[in-house]
C-alpha positions in Angstrom: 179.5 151.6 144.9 183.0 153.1 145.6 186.2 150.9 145.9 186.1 151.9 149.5 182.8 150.1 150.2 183.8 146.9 148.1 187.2 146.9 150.2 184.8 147.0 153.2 182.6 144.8 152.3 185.3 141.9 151.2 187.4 142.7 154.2 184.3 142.0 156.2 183.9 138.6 154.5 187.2 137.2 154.6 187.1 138.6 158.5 184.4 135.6 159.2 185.4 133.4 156.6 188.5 133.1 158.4 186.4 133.1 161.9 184.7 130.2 160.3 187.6 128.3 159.1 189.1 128.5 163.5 185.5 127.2 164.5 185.5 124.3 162.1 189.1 123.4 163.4 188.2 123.7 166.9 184.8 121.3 166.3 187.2 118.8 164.5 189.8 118.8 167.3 186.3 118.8 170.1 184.7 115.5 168.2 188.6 114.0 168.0 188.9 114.5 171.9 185.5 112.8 172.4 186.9 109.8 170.0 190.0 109.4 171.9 187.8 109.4 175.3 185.3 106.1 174.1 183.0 108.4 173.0 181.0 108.1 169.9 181.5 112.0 167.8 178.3 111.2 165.4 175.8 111.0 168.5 177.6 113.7 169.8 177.2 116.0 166.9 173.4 114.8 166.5 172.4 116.0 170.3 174.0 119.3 169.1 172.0 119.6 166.0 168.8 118.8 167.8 169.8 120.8 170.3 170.2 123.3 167.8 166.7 122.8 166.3 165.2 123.1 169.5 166.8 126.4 169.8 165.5 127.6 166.8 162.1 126.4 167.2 162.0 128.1 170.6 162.6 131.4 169.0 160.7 131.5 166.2 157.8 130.6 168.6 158.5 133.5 170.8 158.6 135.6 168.1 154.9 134.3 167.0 153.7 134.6 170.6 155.2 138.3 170.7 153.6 139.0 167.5 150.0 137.5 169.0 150.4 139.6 172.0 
């Protein structure tokens, strides 16, 4: 591996590490808005996750089906 690659390869990282770090902040500031309008953040961060879920589940059961097919 040269030090090019490394360099690459951490620059990369950091790159979404960062990206990850603006998306947390923006969920916090999202769920703080939802507080401050009577709403309660914890539901609305559980709809997500099942939402989420169902997502997933959807795919990976197209990918089955495609597989069947």
């Amino acid at each position: 591996m040269t030090n090019a690659s490394l360099k690459s390869f951490v620059d990369r990282l950091f790159e979404r590490e960062t990206e990850k770090r603006s998306v947390a902040q923006d969920c916090r500031e999202i769920k703080t808005e939802a507080k401050a309008a009577g709403l309660n953040p914890a539901a609305i961060a559980r709809i997500v996750k099942d939402k989420l879920r169902d997502a997933e589940k959807a795919a990976k059961e197209a990918e089955i089906t495609e597989t069947v097919e």
